[in-house]
N, C-alpha and C positions, 0 to 999 in steps of 0.2 A: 504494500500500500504506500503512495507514494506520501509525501510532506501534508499537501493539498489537501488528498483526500480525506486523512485522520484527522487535520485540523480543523476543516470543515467538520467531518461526522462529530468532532468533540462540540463544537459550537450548536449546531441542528440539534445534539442529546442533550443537550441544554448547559452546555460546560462556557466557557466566558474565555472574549478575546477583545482582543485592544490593537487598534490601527495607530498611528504616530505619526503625523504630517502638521507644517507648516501652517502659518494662516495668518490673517491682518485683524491686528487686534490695536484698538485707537481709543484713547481717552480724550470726553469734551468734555468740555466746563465753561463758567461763566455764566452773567444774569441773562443771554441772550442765546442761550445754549439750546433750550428744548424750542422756542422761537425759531429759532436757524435751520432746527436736524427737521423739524415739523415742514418747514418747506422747502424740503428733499426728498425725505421718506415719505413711503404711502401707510406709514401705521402714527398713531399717535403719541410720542412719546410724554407729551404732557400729563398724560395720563396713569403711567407708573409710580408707585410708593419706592418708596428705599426699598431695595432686594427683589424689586420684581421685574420682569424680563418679558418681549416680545421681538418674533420675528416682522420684520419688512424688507422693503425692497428699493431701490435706488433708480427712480423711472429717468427715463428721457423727456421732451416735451410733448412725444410722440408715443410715451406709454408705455413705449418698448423700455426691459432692465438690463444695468447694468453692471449691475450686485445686487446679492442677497446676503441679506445681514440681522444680526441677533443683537437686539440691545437691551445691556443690564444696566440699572441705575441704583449708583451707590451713593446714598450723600445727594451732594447737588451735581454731581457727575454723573456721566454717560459710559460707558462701556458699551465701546461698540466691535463683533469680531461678521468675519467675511474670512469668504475661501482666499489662499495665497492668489489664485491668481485674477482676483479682482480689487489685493491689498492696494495696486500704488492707484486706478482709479478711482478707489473712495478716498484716497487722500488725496488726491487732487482736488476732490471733489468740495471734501474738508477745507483744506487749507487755503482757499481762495478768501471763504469767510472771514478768517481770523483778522482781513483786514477792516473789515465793514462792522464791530462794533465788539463788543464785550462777549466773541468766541474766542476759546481757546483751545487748541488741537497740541494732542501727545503721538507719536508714532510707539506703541510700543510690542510690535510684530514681534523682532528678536528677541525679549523676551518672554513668549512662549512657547509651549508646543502643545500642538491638539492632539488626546488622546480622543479618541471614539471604538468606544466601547460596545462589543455585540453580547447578547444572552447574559443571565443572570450574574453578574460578578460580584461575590461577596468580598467585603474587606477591603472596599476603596477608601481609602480615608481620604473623601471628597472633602471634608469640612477643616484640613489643615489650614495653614495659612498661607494666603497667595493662590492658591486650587479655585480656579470659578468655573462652577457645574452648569453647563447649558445642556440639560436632559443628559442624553447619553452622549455627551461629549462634554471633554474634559478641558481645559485651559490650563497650564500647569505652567508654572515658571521651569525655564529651562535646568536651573540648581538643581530645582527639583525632581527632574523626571527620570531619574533612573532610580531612588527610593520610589517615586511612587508607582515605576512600577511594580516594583517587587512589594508594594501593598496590597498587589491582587494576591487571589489561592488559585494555583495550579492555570495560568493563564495560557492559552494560546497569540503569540505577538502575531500580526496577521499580516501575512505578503501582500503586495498589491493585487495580484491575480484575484485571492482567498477575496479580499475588499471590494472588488469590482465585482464579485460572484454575490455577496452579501448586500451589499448596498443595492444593487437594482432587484433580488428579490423581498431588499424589506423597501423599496419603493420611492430611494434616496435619490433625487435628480442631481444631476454636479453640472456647476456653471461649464460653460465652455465645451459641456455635452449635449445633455439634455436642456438648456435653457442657456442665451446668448444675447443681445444685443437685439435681433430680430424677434425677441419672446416679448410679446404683448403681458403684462404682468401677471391678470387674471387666467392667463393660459395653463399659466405651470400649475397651478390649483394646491400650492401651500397653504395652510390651515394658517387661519388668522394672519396673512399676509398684508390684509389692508381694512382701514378705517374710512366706512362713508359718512362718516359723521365729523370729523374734524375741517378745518378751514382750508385754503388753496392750498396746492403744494405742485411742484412740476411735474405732469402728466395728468395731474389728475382730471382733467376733462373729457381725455380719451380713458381713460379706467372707472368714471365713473358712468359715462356714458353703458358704456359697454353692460355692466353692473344693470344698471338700470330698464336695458332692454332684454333681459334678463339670460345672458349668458356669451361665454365668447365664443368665435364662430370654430375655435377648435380648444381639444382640452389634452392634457398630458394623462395619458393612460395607459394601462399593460395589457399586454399579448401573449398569450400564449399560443405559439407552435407546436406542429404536432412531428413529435419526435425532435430528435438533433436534428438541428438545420445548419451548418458550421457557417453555410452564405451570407447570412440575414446578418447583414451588416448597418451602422449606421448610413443613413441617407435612403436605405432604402425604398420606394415608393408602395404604400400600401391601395389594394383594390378593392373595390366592395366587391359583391357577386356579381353584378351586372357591370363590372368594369369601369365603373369612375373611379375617379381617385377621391381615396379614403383618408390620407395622410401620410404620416414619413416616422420609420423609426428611429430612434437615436441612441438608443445604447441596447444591445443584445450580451446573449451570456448563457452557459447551459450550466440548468439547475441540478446538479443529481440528486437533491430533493424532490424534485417533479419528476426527472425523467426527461424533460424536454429543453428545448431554447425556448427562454423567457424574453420579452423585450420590453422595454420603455420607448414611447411613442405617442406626437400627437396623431388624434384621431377624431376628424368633423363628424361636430352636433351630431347627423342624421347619423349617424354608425357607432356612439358611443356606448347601446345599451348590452349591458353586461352578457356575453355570449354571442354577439356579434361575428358573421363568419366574414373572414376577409381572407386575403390571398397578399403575397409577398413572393414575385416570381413563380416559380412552381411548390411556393411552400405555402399552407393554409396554416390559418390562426384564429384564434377568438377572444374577443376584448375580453379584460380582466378586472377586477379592485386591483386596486392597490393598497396595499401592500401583497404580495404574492402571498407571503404569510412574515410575521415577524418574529 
């Protein structure tokens, strides 16, 4: 049995694994601070008490994202982290501010590393200090990350291969994959992604629009193929039965939890109901939830 396969079956029998990668992690402050990120972000940070956290997104004026981003508020500060590779455009994004009034922007990327963490891990001592827990992901000061990881029990560290195989069957989109510049926000279908209640913010007219008419004209969703399909690659164009085009998949991967190639994919309105037959080449498929299972 190769690496792969045993680290995998440990994690599916319910045994716990930790991923380790980079990410942009930025401190704001100042009396103009939740003012500022407010008309940026499509979530409302005004709205956070000390210690509590929500995901948003970082539109264009055209709706389309640029980042996705988790922010925690500690104090009269902001904790804001995002994937490595959309750290240096949220601080651009950032730092233009700092000149137009009482913002103030921290870079402090280098000092962390994100653990994300699969299946039940006991014995994280998420609550040391310095450790900020965003669900199953971890922020950990770089000092820190080789104790914490040996605060896990019996952990599997997980390859990239193992993380690419996990993350799209528990239903994890990654920038620069699954969701890009040309992603209209409301597309990606993040939970609690956006506030239509708060005041203007950049895009928000296209996102609320959209919102309003009650849905976007495609949505990020899973497939499953029947059998290994090793082709069903990203880009590839999805069909309905009667041959229109159904949408495009963006990240594939074979489950051996299922048996089959799983895939993340948008797929329009008229084709999204759960069981949906569609085709990809000469391989057939059927819309899924997401999560595949988690």
């Amino acid at each position: 049995m190769t690496d792969f396969q045993s680290d995998y079956e440990k994690i599916r029998g319910g045994g716990c694994g930790f991923y380790k990668q980079p990410c942009g992690v930025f401190e704001v402050y100042g009396s103009e601070a939740a003012q500022f990120l407010n008309g940026l972000i499509t979530n409302d940070v005004a709205k956070l008490k000390d210690g509590e956290k929500m995901n948003a997104a970082f539109p264009t004026v055209k709706g389309r994202m640029f980042a996705v981003v988790r922010v925690l508020r500690r104090g009269e500060k902001f904790l804001i982290e995002t994937a490595a590779v959309t750290r240096q455009k949220v601080f651009e994004n950032l730092f233009r501010f700092t000149f137009a009034g009482d913002f103030h922007l921290e870079d402090q990327s280098d000092r962390f590393i994100c653990f994300s963490v699969f299946g039940p891990c006991e014995g994280i001592e998420a609550d040391r200090q310095g450790v900020i827990n965003f669900e199953n992901d971890f922020l950990v000061p770089v000092e820190a990350a080789e104790e914490f990881a040996e605060s896990f029990l019996s952990p599997v560290e997980i390859s990239d291969d193992l993380y690419e195989t996990l993350r799209i069957e528990n239903g994890i989109p990654k920038y620069g994959i699954d969701m890009d510049e040309e992603t209209v926000v409301p597309e990606v279908g993040i939970e609690d992604l956006i506030s239509y209640q708060k005041g203007c913010y950049i895009g928000q007219e296209v996102i609320a629009r959209i919102h309003f008419r009650g849905k976007p004209a495609k949505q990020l969703t899973g497939l499953i193929f029947d059998g290994d399909s090793p082709e069903i690659k990203p880009g590839i164009e999805l069909l309905s039965a009667d041959g229109k085009n159904a949408g495009t998949v963006t990240s594939a991967v074979f489950s051996p939890k299922l048996g089959k190639t799983i895939a993340l994919g948008y797929v329009r309105n008229a084709f999204l109901e759960v069981g949906t037959k569609l085709a990809a080449g000469e391989n057939a498929a059927s819309v899924s939830r997401l999560p595949f299972f988690a």
